[in-house]
PAVEXNU-928677 format. One record per residue (C-alpha): x, y, z; residue number from 1. Coordinates in Angstrom, 1 decimal, padded with zeros to 4 digits. Example, Ala and Ser with C-alpha at 12.3 -4.5 7.8 and 13.67 -1.06 7.14 Angstrom:
residues 2
{u:012.3 v:-004.5 w:007.8 pos:1} .
{u:013.7 v:-001.1 w:007.1 pos:2} .
This chain:
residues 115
{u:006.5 v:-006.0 w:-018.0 pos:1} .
{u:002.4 v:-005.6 w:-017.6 pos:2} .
{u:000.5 v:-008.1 w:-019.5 pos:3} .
{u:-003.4 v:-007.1 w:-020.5 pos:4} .
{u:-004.5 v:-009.4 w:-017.0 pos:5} .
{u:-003.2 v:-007.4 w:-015.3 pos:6} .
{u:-005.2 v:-004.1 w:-013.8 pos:7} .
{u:-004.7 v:-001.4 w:-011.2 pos:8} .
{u:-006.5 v:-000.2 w:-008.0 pos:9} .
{u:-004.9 v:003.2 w:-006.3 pos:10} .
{u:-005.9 v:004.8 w:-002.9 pos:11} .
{u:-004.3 v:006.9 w:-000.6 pos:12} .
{u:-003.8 v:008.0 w:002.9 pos:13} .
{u:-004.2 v:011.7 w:003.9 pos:14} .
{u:-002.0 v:011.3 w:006.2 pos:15} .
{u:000.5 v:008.6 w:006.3 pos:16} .
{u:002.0 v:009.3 w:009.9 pos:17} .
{u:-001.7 v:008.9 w:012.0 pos:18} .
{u:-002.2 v:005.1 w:012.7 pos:19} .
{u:-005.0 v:004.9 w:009.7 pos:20} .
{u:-006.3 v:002.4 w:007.1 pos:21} .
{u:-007.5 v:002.8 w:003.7 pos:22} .
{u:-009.4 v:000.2 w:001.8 pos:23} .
{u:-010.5 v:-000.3 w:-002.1 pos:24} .
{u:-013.0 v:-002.9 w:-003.1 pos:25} .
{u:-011.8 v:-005.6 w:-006.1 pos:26} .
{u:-013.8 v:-005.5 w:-008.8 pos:27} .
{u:-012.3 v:-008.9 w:-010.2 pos:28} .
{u:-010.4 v:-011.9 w:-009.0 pos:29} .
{u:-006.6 v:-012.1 w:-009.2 pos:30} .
{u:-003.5 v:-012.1 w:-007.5 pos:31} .
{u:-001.9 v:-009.1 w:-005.8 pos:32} .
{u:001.8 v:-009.0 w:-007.3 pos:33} .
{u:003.3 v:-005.2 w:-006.4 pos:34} .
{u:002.4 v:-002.2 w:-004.6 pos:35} .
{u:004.1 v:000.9 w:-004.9 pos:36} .
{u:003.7 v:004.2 w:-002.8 pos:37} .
{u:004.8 v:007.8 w:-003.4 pos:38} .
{u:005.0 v:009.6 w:-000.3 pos:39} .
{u:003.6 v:013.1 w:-000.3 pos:40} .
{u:006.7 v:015.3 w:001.7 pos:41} .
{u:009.3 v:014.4 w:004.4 pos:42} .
{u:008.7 v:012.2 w:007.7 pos:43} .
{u:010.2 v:012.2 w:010.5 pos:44} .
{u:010.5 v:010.4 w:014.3 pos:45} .
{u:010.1 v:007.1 w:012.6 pos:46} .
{u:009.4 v:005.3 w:010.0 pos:47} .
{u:005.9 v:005.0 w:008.5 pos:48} .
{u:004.8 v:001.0 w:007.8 pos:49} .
{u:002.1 v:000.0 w:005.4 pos:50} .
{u:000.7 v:-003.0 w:005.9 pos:51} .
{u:-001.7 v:-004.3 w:002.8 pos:52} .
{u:-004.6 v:-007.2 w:003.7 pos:53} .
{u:-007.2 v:-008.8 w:001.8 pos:54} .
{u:-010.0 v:-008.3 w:003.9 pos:55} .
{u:-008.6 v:-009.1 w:007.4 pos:56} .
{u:-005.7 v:-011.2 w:006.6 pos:57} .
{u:-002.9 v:-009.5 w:006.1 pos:58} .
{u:-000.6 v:-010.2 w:002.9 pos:59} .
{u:002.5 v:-011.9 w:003.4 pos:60} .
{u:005.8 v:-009.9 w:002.3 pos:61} .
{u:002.8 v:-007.3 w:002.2 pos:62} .
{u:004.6 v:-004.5 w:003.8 pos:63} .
{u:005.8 v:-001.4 w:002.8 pos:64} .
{u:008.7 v:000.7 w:004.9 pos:65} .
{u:008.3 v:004.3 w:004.2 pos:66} .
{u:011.5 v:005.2 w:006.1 pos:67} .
{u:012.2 v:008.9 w:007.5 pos:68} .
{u:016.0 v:009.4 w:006.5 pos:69} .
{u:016.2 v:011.3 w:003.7 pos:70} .
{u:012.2 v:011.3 w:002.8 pos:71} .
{u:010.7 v:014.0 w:000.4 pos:72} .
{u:007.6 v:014.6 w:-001.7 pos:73} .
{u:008.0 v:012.0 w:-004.6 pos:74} .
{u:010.1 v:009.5 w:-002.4 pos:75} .
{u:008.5 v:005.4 w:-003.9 pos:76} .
{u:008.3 v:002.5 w:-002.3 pos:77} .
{u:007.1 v:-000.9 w:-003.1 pos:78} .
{u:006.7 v:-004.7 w:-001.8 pos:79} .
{u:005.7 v:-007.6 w:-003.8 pos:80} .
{u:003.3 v:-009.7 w:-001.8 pos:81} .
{u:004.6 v:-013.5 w:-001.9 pos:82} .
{u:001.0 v:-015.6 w:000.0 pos:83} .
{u:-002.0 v:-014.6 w:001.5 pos:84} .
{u:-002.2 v:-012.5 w:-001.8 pos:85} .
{u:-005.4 v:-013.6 w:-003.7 pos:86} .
{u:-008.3 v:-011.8 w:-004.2 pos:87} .
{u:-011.9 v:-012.4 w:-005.4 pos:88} .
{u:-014.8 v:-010.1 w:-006.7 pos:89} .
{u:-015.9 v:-008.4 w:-003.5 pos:90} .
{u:-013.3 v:-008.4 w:-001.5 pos:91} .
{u:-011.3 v:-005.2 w:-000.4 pos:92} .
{u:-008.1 v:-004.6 w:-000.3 pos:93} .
{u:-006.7 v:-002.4 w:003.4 pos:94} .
{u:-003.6 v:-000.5 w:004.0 pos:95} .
{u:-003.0 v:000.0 w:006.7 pos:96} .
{u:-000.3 v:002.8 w:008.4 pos:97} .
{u:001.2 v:002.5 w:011.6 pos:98} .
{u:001.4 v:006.0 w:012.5 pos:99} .
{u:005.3 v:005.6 w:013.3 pos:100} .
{u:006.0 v:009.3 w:011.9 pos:101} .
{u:005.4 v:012.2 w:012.6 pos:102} .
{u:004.8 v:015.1 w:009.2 pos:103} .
{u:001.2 v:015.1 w:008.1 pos:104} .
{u:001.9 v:014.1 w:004.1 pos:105} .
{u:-000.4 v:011.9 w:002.4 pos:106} .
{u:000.9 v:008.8 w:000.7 pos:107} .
{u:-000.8 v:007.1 w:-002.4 pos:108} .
{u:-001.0 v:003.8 w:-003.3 pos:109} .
{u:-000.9 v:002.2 w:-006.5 pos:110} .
{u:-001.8 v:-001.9 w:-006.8 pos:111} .
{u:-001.2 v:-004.2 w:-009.4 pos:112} .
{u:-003.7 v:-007.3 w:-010.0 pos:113} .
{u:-002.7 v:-010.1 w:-012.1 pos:114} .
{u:-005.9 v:-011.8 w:-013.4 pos:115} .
């Protein structure tokens, strides 16, 4: 259940299997409690992993596993960051991919800030 402190940021990758990051400033403090994905068509050769930061620090329990077996357009994923998770008016938020797949699909990214 959202609450009214809570608000959303959403980026996304062009292409979620090239070793890439994305970042989106915060326009208020809060704490980072979910991030979903939806993946934009099928990997394969590996999974893709999304790693979220505040800044430079990455979150902990921050990552997302977009795995290969079985992947289509549509496919979500999410992680619910536990620490390092707090953010403050200017700061940005990076995701970062490790470019483990191969299948150029983009991947969008949709993060929830509790106030």
């Amino acid at each position: 259940m959202r609450t009214l402190n809570d608000y959303f940021l959403e980026c996304h990758l062009d292409n979620v299997s090239t070793a890439s990051t994305v970042r989106v400033a915060v326009p208020d403090a809060g704490k980072v409690i979910k991030i979903t994905s939806v993946l934009g068509g099928a990997l394969s050769g590996g999974n893709a992993v999304c790693t979220a930061k505040v800044n430079t620090t990455n979150m902990t329990n921050g990552a997302i596993t977009i795995a290969h077996s079985g992947s289509g357009a549509g496919d979500i994923d999410t992680c619910e960051p536990t620490a390092a998770n707090n953010v403050n008016e200017g700061d940005y938020i990076a995701i970062a991919t490790n470019g483990g797949s191969t299948g150029t699909h983009s991947a969008h990214f949709t993060i929830v800030v509790r106030r």
